[in-house]
C-alpha positions in Angstrom: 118.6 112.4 95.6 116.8 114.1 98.7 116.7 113.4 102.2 114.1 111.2 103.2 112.9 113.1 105.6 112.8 116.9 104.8 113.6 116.4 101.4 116.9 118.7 101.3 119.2 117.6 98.3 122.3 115.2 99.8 125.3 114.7 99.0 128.0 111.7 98.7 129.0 112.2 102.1 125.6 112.2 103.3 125.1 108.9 101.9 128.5 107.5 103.2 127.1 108.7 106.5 124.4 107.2 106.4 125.6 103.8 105.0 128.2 104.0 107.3 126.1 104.4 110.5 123.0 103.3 109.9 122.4 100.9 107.1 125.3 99.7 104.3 122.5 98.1 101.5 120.2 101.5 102.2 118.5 102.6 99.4 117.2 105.8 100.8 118.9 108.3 103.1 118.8 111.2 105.1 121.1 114.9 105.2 123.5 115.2 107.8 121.3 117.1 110.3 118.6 114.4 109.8 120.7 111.6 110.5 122.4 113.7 113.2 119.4 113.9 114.6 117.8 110.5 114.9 121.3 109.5 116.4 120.9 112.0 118.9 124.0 113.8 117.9 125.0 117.5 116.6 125.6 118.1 113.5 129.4 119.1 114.6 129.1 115.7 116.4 128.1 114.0 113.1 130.7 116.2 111.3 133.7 115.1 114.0 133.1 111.7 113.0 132.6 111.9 109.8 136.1 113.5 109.3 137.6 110.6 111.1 136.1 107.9 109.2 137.6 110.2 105.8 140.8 110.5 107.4 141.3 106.8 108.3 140.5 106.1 104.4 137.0 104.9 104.7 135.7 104.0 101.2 132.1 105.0 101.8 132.9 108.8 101.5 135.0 110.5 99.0 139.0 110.7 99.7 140.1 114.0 102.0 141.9 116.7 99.6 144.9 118.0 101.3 142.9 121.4 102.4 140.3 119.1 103.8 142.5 118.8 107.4 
């Protein structure tokens, strides 16, 4: 899959992102820096609270590995 809008390959946890924040049934998505973007965010923003989600066990991104802290 690509980012909808600058077509950069993503990854499962820029699709967790983006169901998580924007859109659970989405069908299309966009890389962290796009999504960080139309949120008005940084991408360390976006980044920040994407490891928060991951460490409180959300099931929309993959699980932490222990050098993931």
């Amino acid at each position: 899959m690509v980012c909808e809008a600058c077509g950069k390959p993503i990854d499962s946890i820029d699709i967790g992102a983006y169901r998580k924040l924007m859109d659970k049934s989405a069908k299309a998505f966009l890389c962290r820096e796009c999504l960080a973007a139309r949120l008005g965010w940084t991408r360390e923003y976006l980044d920040g609270v994407i490891l928060m989600y991951r460490k409180r066990g959300c099931t929309l991104f993959p699980p932490l590995a222990d050098t993931d802290n």
